[in-house]
N, C-alpha and C positions, 0 to 999 in steps of 0.2 A: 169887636176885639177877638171873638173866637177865630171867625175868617180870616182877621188879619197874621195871628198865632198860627192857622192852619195853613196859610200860605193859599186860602180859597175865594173862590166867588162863588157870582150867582148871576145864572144867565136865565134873559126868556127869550121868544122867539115868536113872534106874530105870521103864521102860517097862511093870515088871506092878506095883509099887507109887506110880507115878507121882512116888517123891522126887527131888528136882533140890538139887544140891550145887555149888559155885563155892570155887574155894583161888584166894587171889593172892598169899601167902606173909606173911600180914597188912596188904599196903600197897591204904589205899584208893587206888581208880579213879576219876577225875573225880569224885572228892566223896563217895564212897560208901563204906563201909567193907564187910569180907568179907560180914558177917550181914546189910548192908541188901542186898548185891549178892547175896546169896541168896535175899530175901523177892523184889527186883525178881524173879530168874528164878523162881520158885514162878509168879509171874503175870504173867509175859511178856508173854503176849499178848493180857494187856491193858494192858501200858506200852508196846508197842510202838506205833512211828507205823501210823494208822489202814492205810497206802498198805501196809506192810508186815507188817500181822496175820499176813495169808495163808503167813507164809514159818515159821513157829513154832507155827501151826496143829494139834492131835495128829492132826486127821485129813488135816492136808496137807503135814505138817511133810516138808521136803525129804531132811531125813539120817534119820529114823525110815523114814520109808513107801519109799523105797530096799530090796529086800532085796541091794542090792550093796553089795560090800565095800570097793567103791574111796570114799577119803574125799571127804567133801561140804562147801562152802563158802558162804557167801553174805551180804551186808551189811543191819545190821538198825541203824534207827535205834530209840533210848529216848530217854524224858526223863533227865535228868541230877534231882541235887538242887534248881538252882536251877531249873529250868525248861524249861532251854533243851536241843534234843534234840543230843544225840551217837549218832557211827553206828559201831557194833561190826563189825568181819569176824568172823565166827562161822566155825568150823573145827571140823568131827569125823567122826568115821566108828563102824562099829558093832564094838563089842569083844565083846559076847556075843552069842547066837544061843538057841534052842531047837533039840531035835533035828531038828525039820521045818523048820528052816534062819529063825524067826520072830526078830526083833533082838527081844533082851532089854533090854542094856544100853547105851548112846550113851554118848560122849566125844572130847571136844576143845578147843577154847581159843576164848577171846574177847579181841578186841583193840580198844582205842579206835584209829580211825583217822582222828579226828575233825580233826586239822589235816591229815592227807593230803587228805581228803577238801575241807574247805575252797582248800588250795592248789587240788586239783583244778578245781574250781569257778572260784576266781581263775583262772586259765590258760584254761580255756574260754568264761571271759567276755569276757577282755581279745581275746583269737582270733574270738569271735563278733563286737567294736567293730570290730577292727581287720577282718574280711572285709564287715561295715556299709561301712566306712568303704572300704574296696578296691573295693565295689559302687557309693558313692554316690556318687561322681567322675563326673564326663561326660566326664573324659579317657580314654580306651582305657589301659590299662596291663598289660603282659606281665610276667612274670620268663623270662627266657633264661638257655637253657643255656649251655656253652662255646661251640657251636656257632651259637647262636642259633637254636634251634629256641626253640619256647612251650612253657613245661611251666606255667604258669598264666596265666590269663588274667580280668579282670573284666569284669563287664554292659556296663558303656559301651561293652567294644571288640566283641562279640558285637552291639550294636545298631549299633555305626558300620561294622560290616563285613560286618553281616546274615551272620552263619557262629555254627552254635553253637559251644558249647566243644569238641567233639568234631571239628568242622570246620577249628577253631584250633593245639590242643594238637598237640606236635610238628611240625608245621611250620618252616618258616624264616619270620622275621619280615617280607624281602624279598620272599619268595611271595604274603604275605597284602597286605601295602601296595601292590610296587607290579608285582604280576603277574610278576617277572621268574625267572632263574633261577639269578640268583648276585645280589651287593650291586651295590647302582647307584653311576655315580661322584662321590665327596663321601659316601658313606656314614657316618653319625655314628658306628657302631657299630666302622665300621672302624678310623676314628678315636682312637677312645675305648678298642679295645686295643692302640693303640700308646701314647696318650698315660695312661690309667688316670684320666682326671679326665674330666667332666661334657663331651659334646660336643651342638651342636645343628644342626637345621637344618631351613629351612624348604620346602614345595615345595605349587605348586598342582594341584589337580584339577579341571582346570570351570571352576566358579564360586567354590570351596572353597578355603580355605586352611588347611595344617594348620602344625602348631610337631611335629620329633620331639625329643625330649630322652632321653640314657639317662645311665646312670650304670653304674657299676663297678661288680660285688661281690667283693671278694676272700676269700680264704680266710685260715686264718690264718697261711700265709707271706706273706700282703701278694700275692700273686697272683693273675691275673685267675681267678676260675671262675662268670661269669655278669652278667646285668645289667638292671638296671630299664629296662625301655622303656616312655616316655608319648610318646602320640599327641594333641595338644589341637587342639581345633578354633577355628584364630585368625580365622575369615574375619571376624566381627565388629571383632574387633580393627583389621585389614587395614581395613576400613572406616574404622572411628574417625580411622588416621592420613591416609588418601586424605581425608575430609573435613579433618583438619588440615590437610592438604599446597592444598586446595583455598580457606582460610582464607584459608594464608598467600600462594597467589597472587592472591588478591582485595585481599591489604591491600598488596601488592608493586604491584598494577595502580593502585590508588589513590595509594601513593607514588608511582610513575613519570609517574603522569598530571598531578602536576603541576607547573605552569610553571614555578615559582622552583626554585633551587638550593634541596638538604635537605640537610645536613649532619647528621648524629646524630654526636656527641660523647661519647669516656667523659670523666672529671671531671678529664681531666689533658690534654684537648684534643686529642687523638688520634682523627681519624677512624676509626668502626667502621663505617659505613655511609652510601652518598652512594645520591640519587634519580640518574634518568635525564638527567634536566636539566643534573646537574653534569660527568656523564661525553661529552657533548655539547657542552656549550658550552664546557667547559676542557679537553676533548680528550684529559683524561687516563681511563688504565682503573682498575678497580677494581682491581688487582693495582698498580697506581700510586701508589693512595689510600690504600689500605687499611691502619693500624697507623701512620700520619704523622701529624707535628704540623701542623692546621691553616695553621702560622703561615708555612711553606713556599710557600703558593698568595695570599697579598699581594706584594704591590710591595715592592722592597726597602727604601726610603727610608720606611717606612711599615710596618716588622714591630714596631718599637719599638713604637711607638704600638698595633701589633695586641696583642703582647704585653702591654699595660697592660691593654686591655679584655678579651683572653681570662682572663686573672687576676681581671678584677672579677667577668665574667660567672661564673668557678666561685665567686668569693665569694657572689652574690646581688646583688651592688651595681651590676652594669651589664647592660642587657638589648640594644644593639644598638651594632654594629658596620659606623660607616661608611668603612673603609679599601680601596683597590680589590683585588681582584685581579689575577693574571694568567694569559692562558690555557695551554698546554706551548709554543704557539706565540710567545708570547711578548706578545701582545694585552694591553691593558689594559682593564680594564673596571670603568668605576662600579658598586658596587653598595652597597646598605644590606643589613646583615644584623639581622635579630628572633632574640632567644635567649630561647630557655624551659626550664626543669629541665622533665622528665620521668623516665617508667621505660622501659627499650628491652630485651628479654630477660633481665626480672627486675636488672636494674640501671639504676642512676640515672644521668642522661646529658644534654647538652645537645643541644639540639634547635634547630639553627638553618636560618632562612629566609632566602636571600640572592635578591633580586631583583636582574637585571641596571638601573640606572636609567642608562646611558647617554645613550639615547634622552630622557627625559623633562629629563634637563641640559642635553640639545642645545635641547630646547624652549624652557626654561625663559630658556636665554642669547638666542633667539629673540624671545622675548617680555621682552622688557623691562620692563615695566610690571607684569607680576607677578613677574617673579624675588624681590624681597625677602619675597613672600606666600609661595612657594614652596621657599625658599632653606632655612628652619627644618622644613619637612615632613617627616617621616620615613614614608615609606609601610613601612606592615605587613601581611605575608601572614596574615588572619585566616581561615582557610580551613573550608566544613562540610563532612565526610565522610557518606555518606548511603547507605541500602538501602529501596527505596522499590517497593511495588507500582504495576502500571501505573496505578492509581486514586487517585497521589498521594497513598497512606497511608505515610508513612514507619515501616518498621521497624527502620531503624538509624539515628539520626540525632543524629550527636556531634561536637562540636568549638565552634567561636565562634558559636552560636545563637544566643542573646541579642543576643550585640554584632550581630549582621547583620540580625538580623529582628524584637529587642525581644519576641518570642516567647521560652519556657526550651522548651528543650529534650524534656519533661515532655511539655508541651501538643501537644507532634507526637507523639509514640511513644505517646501515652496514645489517640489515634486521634481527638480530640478536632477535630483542627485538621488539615486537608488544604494540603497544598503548595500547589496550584492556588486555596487562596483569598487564598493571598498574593502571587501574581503579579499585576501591574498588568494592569485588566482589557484595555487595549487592546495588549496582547503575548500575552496569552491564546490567543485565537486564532489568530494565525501560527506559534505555536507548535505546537501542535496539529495545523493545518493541514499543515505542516511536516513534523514529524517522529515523529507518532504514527503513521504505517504503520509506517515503516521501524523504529522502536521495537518494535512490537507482532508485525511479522512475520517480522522480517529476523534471524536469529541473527545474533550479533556486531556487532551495528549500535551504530556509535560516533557522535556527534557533539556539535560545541562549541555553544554558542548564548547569546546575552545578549541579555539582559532587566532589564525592571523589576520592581523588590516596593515594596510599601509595608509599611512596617517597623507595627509596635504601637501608634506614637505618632505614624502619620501621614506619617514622611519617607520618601520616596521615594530609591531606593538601585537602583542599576547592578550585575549579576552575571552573573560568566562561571560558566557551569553545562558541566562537560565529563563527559557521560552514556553506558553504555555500556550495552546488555542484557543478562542472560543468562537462562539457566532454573535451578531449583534440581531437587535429588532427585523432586521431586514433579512436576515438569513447568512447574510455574508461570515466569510469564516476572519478573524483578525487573529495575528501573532500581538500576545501583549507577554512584555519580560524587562530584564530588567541586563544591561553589560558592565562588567567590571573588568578595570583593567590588572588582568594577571601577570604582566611582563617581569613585573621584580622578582614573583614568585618560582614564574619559569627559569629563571636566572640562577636564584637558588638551589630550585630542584637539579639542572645538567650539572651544576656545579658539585654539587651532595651525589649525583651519582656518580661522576668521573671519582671522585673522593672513594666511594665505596668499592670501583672496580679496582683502583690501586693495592685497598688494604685487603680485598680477595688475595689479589696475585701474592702479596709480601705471607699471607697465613697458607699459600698455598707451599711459596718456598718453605717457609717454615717446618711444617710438617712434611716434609719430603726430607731436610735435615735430619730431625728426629726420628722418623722410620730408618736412615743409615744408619744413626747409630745404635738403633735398637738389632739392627742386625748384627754389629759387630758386637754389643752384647752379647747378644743368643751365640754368637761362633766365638766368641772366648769362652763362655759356657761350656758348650759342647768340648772344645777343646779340653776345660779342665778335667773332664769325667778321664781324659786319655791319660793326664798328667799325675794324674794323684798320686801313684809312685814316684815321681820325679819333682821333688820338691822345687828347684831352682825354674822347672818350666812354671809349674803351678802358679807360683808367686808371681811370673813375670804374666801368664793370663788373667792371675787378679789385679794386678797394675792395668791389666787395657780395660778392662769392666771397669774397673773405678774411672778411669777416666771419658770412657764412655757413658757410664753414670756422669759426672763433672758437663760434659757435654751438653747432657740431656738436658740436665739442670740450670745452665746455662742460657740456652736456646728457651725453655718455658722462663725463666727471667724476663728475656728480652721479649717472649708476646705479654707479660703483665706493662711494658715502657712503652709498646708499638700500640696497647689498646687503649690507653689515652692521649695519642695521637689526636690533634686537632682538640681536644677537649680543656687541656690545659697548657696557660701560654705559655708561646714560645721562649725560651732562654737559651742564653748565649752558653757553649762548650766548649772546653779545651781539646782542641784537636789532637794534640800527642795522649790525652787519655784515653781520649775515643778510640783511638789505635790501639795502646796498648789493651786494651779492653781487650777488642776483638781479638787482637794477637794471641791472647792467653785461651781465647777460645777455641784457635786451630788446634785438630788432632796431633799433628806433627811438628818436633820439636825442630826438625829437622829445617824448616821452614824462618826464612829471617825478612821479619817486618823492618824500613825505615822511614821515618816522616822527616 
């Protein structure tokens, strides 16, 4: 019963008649019954695997050719029934002898140990993956002891620390890293046996950045006895986010640079982010701003009404917003605001453009004659964000393209279409002129400049271009800025000035009026000192003074009517009064007005 449980027999072997016998108590072995497991051993060796003849050999056989008595063992594969080979521990030693001490008779047992054998196998395969897999890491990785010494170590940490294994093993971890002679302070390892969880930390060498990360191993009362240490090598990484960090103050330098109020909005109107603009001209900080309802920085008598359009704008149904602000100071300030959905750190958000148009109202009440043209205008910040080599190839170039230049977008980045062939040729040059040194040589060299383009279709368009240099990873020098179209503004401005060189001329007659008659003044004066005996002159040179006074008086009237000109509207005049106005204004009576 044992045998049969052990899956064993028992063999002998007649060494001067060469008979070979097998008992396994009747129960076949892997497929075989007693008598076929007999015929296999009769010719063993030639069922055995080819690698393994030599071991059952009669003239190499290891427990015959032995003349000692201590027993002999050793593993033999056969084929089985079906084919397939199983591998025998074969066990015996010599029971008979001849006088001159020659083995007669052999005996022992054979055992299938054919799923030992397999687990065997499974176990040193999984152990040969897993020391694959412990070599083919680029991250250095120890197992530590209590103490933290290295009691293994893989390839990557032997190449990152150019020390063989033997260099490594038992050591302290802190020797090998970072030359010292106890843990340094922040130690993760120290860490991580107070806390028994995953501790990290990063530190540089040089130029090098590494990541260390360890972990526990406990025993199995859950106590610390040792620990995985990985060393990776993040300087790439360390890059990747310095390049992110460097992104994101490229698109930071682009929002701040420009001029109108940015508001970024999440969908419930709550400012998440305001440009430089806003924090400048309404004087509040960021810490001010930040997590507030928009509806707070309007005019009070005028939140209602904000409140109706911030509502439309997160519906989709209204995109701008003319209600004014005010500053912490308490200022008021015209402005028009543009609203657009966009996405702002992976969420969706309102995106609003607030120009200060103060200024352009003062104008507009200035000029009279257009206010009503101007009155319905809504100016909008259609702005292009741009990365552009010094040879006027743009490499980045996004935003209102189309609308500004009648060019897509497309046709610049595809290298097709150079910037400089859309600048109006006669700004071309002063440009250049200008400020291609200081572009080309001057690190950080910033400047504003406007110019003409001719748009796609021919129109010609005003643009403030606010351009900055720098260099990239490579060396190379790049223009990054940002174009705004200033055409409405330009339009205002010639118009404001012709406006101002009129009301020059009208204050220039003016006072040229008034200097005559302060002349005739001063010479009826004079005259009277002559008069004073002569009462009937006297009187008649006090009638010209008086009415030279009258004059005088007159004349400054009409600059208090002329200086708000353009400022308050227009109304409709009786022409025969206007006349007679002026009529009464002439020195001479002599003189005859008719309308």
């Amino acid at each position: 019963m044992a045998l049969q449980a052990a899956e064993m027999g028992i063999w002998t072997w007649d060494l001067v008649t060469d008979e070979r016998h097998v008992y396994t108590s009747g129960t076949p072995l892997f497929g075989l019954t007693e008598q076929e497991l007999e015929e296999y051993f009769r010719d063993i060796e030639h069922r055995a695997h080819p690698d393994d003849r030599p071991l059952v050999d009669p003239a190499s056989d290891p427990i015959k050719t032995p003349r000692s008595d201590v027993p002999q063992s050793f593993e033999l594969r056969i084929h089985d029934k079906k084919g397939s080979w199983r591998t025998l521990l074969i066990q015996g030693s010599i029971v008979k002898k001849d006088p001159e001490g020659a083995p007669l008779l052999l005996m022992g047992t054979f055992q299938d140990i054919t799923p030992r054998k397999l687990a065997e196998e499974e176990v040193a395969r999984i152990a040969r993956e897993w020391q694959r897999t412990f070599d083919a890491t680029n991250d250095a990785i120890w197992i530590l002891d209590q103490e933290q010494r290295i009691i293994r170590s893989n390839t990557a940490a032997k190449r990152m620390f150019r020390r063989t294994p033997g260099e490594l093993l038992g050591h302290h971890c802190w020797e090998v890293v970072h030359g010292t002679d106890r843990p340094i302070p922040g130690c993760p390892m120290v860490r991580m046996k107070s806390s028994l969880q995953r501790e990290i930390m990063e530190f540089q060498v040089g130029d090098q950045w590494y990541e260390i990360t360890v972990d526990p191993l406990l025993d199995a009362g859950g106590e610390y006895a040792g620990a995985v240490h990985i060393i990776s090598d993040i300087t790439g990484r360390k890059a990747a986010e310095d390049a992110a960090k460097r992104s994101a103050d490229n698109l930071t330098i682009l929002f701040d640079s420009i001029d109108e109020m940015v508001f970024i909005l999440d969908m419930a109107g709550k400012m998440i982010r305001v440009n430089k603009a806003v924090r400048t001209r309404l004087g509040y900080t960021d810490d001010e701003l930040i997590g507030r309802d928009v509806l707070f920085l309007h005019v009070p008598e005028g939140r209602e009404e904000a409140l109706r359009i911030v509502q439309g704008m997160i519906a989709g149904t209204i995109d701008s917003c003319p209600v004014p602000v005010l500053t912490k100071d308490g200022e008021r300030i015209e402005v028009e605001t543009k609203i657009t959905r966009g996405v702002w750190d992976n969420r969706e958000v309102l995106i609003g453009v607030t120009r200060d148009v103060t200024q352009r109202i003062l104008a507009e009440h200035a000029l009279h004659e257009s206010q009503s043209r101007y009155r319905s205008f809504v100016q909008k910040f259609k702005g292009i964000a741009y990365l552009a080599t010094t040879n006027w190839v743009p490499v980045f170039f996004h935003g209102a393209v189309q609308e500004i230049t009648g060019y897509t977008e497309e046709e610049f980045t595809a290298g097709t279409l150079r910037w400089d062939q859309v600048i109006h040729p006669d700004d071309l040059e002063e440009i250049i002129r200008r400020d291609n040194d200081g572009l080309l040589h001057v690190p950080g060299y910033f400047v504003q400049r406007e110019y003409r383009i001719i748009r796609k279709d021919g129109e010609i368009r005003w643009l403030l271009d606010v351009i900055q240099n720098r260099t990239d990873d490579g060396g190379e020098i790049l223009l990054s800025g940002i174009l705004t179209d200033i055409t409405e503004r330009k339009i205002v401005e010639e118009v404001l000035a012709q406006t101002n060189k009129k009301l020059n001329l009208l204050s220039s007659i003016t006072r040229h009026d008034i200097l005559n008659q302060l002349l005739v003044l001063i010479g009826y004066l004079s005259l009277s000192r002559d008069y004073l005996d002569d009462t009937e002159q006297l009187l008649d040179c006090i009638e010209k003074q008086e009415q030279a006074v009258k004059n005088i008086q007159h004349q400054i009237n009409f600059t208090r009517e002329y200086q708000d000109m353009g400022v308050k509207a227009p109304v409709w005049h009786s022409l025969q009064e206007v006349a007679d106005s002026a009529r009464r204004a002439l020195p001479s009576r002599d003189i005859r007005v008719s309308v």
